[in-house]
Each structure stands twice: as C-alpha cells, then as structure tokens.
N, C-alpha and C positions, 0 to 999 in steps of 0.2 A: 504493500500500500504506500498512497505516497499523502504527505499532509501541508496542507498550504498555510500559512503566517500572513492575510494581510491585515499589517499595521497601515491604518491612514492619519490623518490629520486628527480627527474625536474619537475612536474606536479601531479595535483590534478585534480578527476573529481569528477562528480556528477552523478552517474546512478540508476533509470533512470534520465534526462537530466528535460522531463516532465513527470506528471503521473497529473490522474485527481481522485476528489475526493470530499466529500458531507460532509452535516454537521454533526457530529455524528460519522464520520469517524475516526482510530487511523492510524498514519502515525508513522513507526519506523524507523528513522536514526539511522545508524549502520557505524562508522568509523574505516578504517582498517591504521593499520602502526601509527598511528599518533594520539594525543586527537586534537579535531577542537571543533569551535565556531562554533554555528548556529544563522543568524542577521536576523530576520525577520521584516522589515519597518513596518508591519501594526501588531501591537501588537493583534491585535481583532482578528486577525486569530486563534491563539492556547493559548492566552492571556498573551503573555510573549512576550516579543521582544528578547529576547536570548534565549537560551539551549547549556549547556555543554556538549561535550561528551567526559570521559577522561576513563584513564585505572582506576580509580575507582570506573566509573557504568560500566563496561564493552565496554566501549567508545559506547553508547547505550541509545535511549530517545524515546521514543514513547509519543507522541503527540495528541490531539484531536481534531478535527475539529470543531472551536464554529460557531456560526448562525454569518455567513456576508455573502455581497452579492455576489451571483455568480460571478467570474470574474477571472481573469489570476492573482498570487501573486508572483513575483519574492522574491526571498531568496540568500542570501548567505552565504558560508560556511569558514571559515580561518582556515588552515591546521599547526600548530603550528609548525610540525619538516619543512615543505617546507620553513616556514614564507610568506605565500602569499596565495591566494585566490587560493579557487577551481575552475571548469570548469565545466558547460555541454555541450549543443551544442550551449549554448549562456549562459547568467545569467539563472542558473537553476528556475522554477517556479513551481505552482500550478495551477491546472484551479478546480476552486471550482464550481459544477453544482446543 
C-alpha cells in the first residue's frame, strides 16, 4: 500500500485515512508541501517508532511490515510547515490481517 501526506496551508490529511495490510508487506508514505514526522506507538510494527520524511529522501519512507498480531494500529503524522497534526477520517490507522 502506498499513503499520501497532504499538508496545505489550514489542514493536513492522511489518505488513505485506512488501508489494510500483512506481515511482509512495504507500506510507502509519501509527503506532499511539507517534511512531517511519522509517530508510531507500537515500535514492533515496522521496528522504529518514528520515520522522517523530508525534502532530503524525497519527503518518502517505505516501511515493512514485521510479524505482530493482527489488529487495528493507529499512527500519527506532524506536518512541520502546518505545525500541527494531520487528519484522516479519524486518527489514521493500520488493520494488520
């Protein structure tokens, strides 16, 4: 799966909002307008609890899904030029199957 970052001028989203996804799997965050942070609570998921995305990797991280259990993973994203967090249709997440 791949996930998009636009930060604008009032508002940051997350699209998609959800996507779902297995172990083994690469997930690529790609941020537009802006470098952001990505905070992930449960380090075990991709084995870092942060990722950069700035205009020096092409504001750009692709990730891999390590062995945890099935389940819904909220993330969030902070959008440096907004200074304030992004949006999906709620706190964007993961559903790992």
């Amino acid at each position: 799966p791949s996930v998009m970052i636009i930060c604008r001028k009032s508002s940051a989203q997350v699209r998609p909002a959800q996507f779902i996804a297995k172990e083994k799997d690469t997930i690529t965050f790609k941020a537009v307008r802006s470098d952001v942070t990505l905070f992930f609570p449960n380090s075990a998921l991709f084995g870092v609890s942060t990722a950069r995305l700035e205009s020096s990797n092409k504001r750009e991280a692709t990730l891999t899904v390590q062995k945890v259990p099935r389940d819904a993973y909220p993330y969030a994203v902070y959008c440096d030029d907004l200074n304030d967090f992004a949006e999906g249709n709620s706190s964007p997440e993961m559903i790992i199957e």
